[in-house]
N, C-alpha and C positions, 0 to 999 in steps of 0.2 A: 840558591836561596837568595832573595831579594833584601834589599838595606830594612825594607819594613818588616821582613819576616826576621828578623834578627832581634828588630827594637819588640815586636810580638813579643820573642821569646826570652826577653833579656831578664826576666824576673829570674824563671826557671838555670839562666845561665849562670846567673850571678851567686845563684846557692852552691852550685855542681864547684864553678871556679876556686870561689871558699871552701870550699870543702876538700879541695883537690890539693888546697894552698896550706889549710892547717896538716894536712896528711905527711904535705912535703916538710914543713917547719918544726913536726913533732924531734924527727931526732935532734937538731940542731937546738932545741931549747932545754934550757938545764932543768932541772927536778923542782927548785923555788922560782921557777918563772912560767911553769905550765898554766896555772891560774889567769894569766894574761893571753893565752889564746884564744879564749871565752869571747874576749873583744869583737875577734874576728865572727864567731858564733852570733854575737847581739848585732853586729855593727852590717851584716850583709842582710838581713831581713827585712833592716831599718831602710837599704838602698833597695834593695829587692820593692818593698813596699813602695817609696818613693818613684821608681818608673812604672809600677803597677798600676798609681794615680793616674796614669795619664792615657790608661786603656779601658776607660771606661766610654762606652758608646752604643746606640741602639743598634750601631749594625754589627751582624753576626760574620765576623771574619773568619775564615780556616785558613791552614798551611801545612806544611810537610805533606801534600798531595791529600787533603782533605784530611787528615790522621787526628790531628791538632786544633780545634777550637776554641776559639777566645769572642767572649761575650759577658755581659756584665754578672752572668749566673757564674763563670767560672774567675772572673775579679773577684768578687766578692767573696768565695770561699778562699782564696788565694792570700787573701787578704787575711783574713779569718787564720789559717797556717801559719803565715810568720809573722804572727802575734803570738800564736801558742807557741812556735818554735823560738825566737828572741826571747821572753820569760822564762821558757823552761830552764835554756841557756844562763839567764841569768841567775835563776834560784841554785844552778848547780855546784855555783864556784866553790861556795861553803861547805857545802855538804861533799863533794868531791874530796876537798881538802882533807876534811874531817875523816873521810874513809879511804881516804889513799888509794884514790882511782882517779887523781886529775893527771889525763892524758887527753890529747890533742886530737886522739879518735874519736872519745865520747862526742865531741861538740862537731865532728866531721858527718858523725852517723845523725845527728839531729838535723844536719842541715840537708843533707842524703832523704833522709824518710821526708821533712819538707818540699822535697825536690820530687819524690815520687805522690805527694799526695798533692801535688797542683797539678800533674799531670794527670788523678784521679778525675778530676774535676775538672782538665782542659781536654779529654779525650772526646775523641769522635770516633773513634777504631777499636773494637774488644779489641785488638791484641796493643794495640798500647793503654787501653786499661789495665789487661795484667802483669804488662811493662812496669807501671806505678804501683800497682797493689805488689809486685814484687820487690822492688824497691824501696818503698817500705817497709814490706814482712822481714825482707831481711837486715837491713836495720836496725828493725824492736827487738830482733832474734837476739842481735847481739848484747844491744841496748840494755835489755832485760835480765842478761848473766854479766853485766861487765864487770863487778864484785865477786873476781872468779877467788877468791878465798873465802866465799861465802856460799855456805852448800844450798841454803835457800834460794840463791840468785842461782846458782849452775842448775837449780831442779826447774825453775821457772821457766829459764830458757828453753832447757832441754822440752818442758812439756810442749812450750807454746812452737818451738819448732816443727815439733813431731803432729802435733795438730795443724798445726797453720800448714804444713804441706799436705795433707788430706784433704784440708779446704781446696788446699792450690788445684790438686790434682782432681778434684769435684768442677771445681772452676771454668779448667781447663773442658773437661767432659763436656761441659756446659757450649761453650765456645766451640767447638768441634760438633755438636749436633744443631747447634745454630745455623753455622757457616755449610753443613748438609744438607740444611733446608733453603738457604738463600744464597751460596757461594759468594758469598760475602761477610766481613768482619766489620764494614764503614756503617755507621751508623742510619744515614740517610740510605742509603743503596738497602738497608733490611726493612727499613720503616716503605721507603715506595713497593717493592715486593707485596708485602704484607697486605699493603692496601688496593695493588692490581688485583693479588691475586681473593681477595675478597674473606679467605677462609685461613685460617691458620691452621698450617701443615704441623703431623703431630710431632716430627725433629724440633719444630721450633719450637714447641711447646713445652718440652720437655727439656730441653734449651735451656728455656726459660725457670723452669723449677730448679735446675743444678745451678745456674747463677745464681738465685736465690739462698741456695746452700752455703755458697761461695761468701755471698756478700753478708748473709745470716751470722759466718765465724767471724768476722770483720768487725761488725756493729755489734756484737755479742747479744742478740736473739736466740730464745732459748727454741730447740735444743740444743744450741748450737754454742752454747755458752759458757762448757765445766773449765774451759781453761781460764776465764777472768780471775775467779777467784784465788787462784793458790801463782799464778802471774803476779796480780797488783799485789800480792802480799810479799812476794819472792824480789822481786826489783827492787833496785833503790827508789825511794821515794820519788824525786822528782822526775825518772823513765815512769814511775805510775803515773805523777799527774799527766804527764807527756798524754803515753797510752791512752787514758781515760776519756780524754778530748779531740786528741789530734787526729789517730786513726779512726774514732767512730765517725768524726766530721766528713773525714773524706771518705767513708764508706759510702757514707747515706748519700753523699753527691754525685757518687757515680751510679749509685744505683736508683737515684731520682730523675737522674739523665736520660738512664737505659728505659726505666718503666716509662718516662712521660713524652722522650723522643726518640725510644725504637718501638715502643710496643703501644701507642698508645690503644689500636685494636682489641689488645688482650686484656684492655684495665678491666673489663667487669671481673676476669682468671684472676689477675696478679691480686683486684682487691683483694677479695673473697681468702687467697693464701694468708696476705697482712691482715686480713683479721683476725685470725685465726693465732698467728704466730703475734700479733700484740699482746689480744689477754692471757696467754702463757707466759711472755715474757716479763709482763706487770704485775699479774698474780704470785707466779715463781720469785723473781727478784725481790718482790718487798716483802714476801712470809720467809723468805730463807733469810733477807735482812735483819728481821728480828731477831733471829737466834743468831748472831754474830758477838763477840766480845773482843774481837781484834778491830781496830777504826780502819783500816785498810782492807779488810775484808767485806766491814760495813756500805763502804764506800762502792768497793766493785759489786755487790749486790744494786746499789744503789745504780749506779749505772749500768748494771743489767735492765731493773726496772724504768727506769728512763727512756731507753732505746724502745718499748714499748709504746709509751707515750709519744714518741717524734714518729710512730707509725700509724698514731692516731691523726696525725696533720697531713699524712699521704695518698691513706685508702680512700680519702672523698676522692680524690683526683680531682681537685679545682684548685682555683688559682690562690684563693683563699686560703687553702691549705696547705701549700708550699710556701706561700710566705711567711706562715704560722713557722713551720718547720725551720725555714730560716732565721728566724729570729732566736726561736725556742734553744737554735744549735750554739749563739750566739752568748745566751743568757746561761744556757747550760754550761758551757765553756769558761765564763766569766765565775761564775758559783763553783766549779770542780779547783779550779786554780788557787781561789782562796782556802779553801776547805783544805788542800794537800800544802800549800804553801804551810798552813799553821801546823799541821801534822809533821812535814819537815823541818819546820823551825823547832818544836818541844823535843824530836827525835834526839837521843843522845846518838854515841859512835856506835856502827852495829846496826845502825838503825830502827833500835827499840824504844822500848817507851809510847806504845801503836796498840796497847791494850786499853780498856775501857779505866778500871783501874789506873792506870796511868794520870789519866783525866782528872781524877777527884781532888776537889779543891782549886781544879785551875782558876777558878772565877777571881779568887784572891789572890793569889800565886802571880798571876799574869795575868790583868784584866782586859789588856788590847786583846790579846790570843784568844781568850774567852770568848769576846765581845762579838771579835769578827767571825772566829767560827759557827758561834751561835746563829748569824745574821746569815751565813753559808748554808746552814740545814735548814733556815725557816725560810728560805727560798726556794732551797729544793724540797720539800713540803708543799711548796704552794702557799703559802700566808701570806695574804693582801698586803697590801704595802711595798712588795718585794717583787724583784723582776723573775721570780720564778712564778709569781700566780699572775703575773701580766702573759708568759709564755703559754703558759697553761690555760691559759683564759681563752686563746686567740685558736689554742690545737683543738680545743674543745667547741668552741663556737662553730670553726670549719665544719667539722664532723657532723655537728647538732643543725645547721644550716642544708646537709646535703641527706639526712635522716639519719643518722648514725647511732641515736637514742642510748639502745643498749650500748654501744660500745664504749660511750661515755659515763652513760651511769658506772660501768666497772671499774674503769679508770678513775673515776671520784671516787671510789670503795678503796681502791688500791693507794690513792692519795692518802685517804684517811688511816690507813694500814700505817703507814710510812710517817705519819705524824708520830708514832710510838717510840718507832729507834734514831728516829733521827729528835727528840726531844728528850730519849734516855740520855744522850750525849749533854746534854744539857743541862741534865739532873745530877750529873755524877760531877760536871764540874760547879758549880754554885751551891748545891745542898750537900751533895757524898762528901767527907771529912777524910783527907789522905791516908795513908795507911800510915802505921809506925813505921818510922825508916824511910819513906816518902822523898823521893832526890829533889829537889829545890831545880825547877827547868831551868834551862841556859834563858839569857837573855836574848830578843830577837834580832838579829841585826839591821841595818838600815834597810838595806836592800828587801829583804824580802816584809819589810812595814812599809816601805813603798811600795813592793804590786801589791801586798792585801788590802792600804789604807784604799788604793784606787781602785780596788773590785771590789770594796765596799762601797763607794760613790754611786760605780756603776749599777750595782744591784739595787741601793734605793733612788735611784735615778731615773732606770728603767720601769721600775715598781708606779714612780708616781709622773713620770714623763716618756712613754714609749713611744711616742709617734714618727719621732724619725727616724730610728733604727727601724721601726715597724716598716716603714713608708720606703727606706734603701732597701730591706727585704724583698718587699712588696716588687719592688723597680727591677730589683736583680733575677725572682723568681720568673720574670715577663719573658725572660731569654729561655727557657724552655719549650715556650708555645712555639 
């Protein structure tokens, strides 16, 4: 391996290193100083990030014998990572404390799943795609039960393990009739194939449906999606907001890679699938949102039906609409973070208090919380003004520019569905009067009113000035072609 193929990979190294480093320093740190290995959690992403800046470039580099790709498409979700991963990190220290799980593992396995989901995103190899989606999976697995005196968190895990390995083993299926049809797992070596041989062999086609499967449990597309809901409820809160963003982000990138640079022959197949599995998953997701009365359950509904939407910026297969997507994953991510942020600040110990009920009277109670959460659902809503109906603007245009009519009309029906439970929330804190006996929330602390005060800038930022996130989008998606 060459000096440059090292600096390539030094983001990816610098996670593994930290993460190798808090593993080894857990026993050595006493029981009121575990809180300070977070540091190391916040403090490698920030470096990580800082040598990632300097990989940015039009030309499309590979290494590890073609396996590994790096290009501004896989910067920029890379990028995208350890920001999710550095906040998550950060929101945890509190609420760790508070539930008596601060240990040196939790911020090991965040920088772990980080580590596997750039690789998501820098792969050029199935089999080191499901090197990272494994690396990940098992990470959340644990992530997800790490409140192992708490039976909702040991049933979360338990589910999402037991599922997440049927995906695996779908996955794999996938990858193995693939590699029968092209004796090949490299990404270019299946794409030139494809295109000598003119006709797509029915191994690969079928390949391609069981990846689908694979990457459907990932980005929680329905049907493929009963484990979000009783997962985001069962986890400690900030493994949810983690889940909610981190891994749908690197799903959709590996799987926008795979569709747009192994298969592009089969786009009219793969649309024709994603359209299909959009309005199931937009329809589903935001009429079972309705009938929710847990905010954590609301929420993973909600990004069930979202993952829908980010499949409406794909099925055109233009450029227009991978940048959409890009953006949308960007704005969605900024919106989930603040939204679970204020969920885990109002959570008492136990981490209750994630009932609607709960809610009533926050508006006077705590008007910041109020304020921001509000401004979190009327983006993800879609209401002007807000970087969630800028995202939505740009998913819809794509589609409606390549003829997509129907599929957006649905998706605006589905929008207007989702005005209901996500403005219920709204209702129960400014008008609903607490209940008698009503606990008076904790106070927020600094930390987590700095990431929300700043994903509230970004949301109306992006809302009435999108053009350069739009415009890096735009630059980053190029690396696909």
């Amino acid at each position: 391996m060459t000096t440059n193929d090292l600096f390539l990979i030094m983001p990816q190294l610098i996670l593994v290193i930290a993460g190798m480093a808090l593993m080894l320093l857990e026993p050595f740190t006493s029981a009121g100083r575990k809180g300070r290995l977070a540091r190391i959690a916040v403090l490698a992403p920030l470096l990580a990030a800082y040598m990632l800046n300097f990989q940015w470039s039009d030309e499309r580099r590979t290494i590890l014998q073609g396996m590994l790709i790096v290009d501004n498409f896989s910067v920029f979700f890379q990028w995208l990572f350890l920001i999710i991963t550095g906040v998550t990190a950060f929101l945890s220290v509190k609420f760790n404390d508070r539930e008596s799980i601060q240990r040196g593992e939790y911020y090991a396995l965040l920088l772990f799943a980080c580590s596997g989901m750039s690789l998501m995103a820098a792969s050029n190899d199935l089999i080191l795609t499901f090197l990272g989606i494994e690396i990940l999976s098992i990470s959340t697995y644990v992530l997800a039960g790490f409140k192992r005196t708490d039976v909702r968190s040991n049933e979360s895990s338990l589910k999402y393990f037991l599922l997440g390995s049927f995906a695996t083993a779908i996955l794999l299926y996938g990858i193995a009739f693939i590699y029968g049809g092209t004796v090949s797992t490299n990404y270019g070596v299946i794409r030139e194939l494809a295109v000598l041989q003119g006709t797509v062999q029915t191994t690969t086609l079928i390949g391609l449906g069981l990846l689908l499967v694979g990457f459907g449990f990932k980005v929680a597309l329905v049907p493929f999606h009963s484990w979000v809901p009783d997962v985001y409820e069962g986890a400690p809160t900030p493994v949810t907001a983690f889940m909610a963003v981190g891994p749908k982000a690197a799903g959709f990138a590996a799987l926008l890679r795979i569709l747009v640079q192994v298969f592009p022959t089969m786009a009219q197949d793969w649309s024709m699938i994603l359209w299909i599995l959009a309005i199931l998953t937009m329809t589903l997701g935001n009429v079972v949102a309705v009938l929710q009365t847990n905010i954590k359950r609301m929420l993973a509904y909600s990004a069930i039906a979202h993952a829908g939407y980010i499949l409406v910026g794909i099925i055109p297969n233009s450029d227009a609409g991978f940048s959409a997507v890009l953006f949308y994953l960007v704005i969605y991510t900024v919106m989930n973070l603040v939204a679970f942020s204020v969920v885990l600040s109002l959570s008492r110990k136990g981490d209750l208090h994630v009932n609607l009920d709960d809610y009533a009277g926050l508006g006077s109670k705590a008007p910041f919380a109020a304020a921001a959460l509000s401004l979190a659902l009327i983006s993800l809503a879609g209401i002007p003004l807000t970087g969630g109906f800028m995202g939505k603007f740009y998913l819809f245009s794509a589609a409606i520019q390549e003829g997509f009519i129907g599929l957006v009309v649905i998706a605006v029906l589905n929008s207007v569905v989702s005005v209901f439970y996500y403005f219920r929330v709204m209702v129960y804190m400014y008008i609903r009067e607490p209940g008698a006996g009503a606990a008076e929330p904790e106070p927020i602390g600094w930390p987590v009113q700095a990431i929300v005060g700043i994903g509230v800038i970004i949301i109306l930022f992006l809302g009435i000035h999108p053009d350069k996130i739009l415009a890096l989008a735009g630059y980053s998606s190029l690396a696909l072609k």
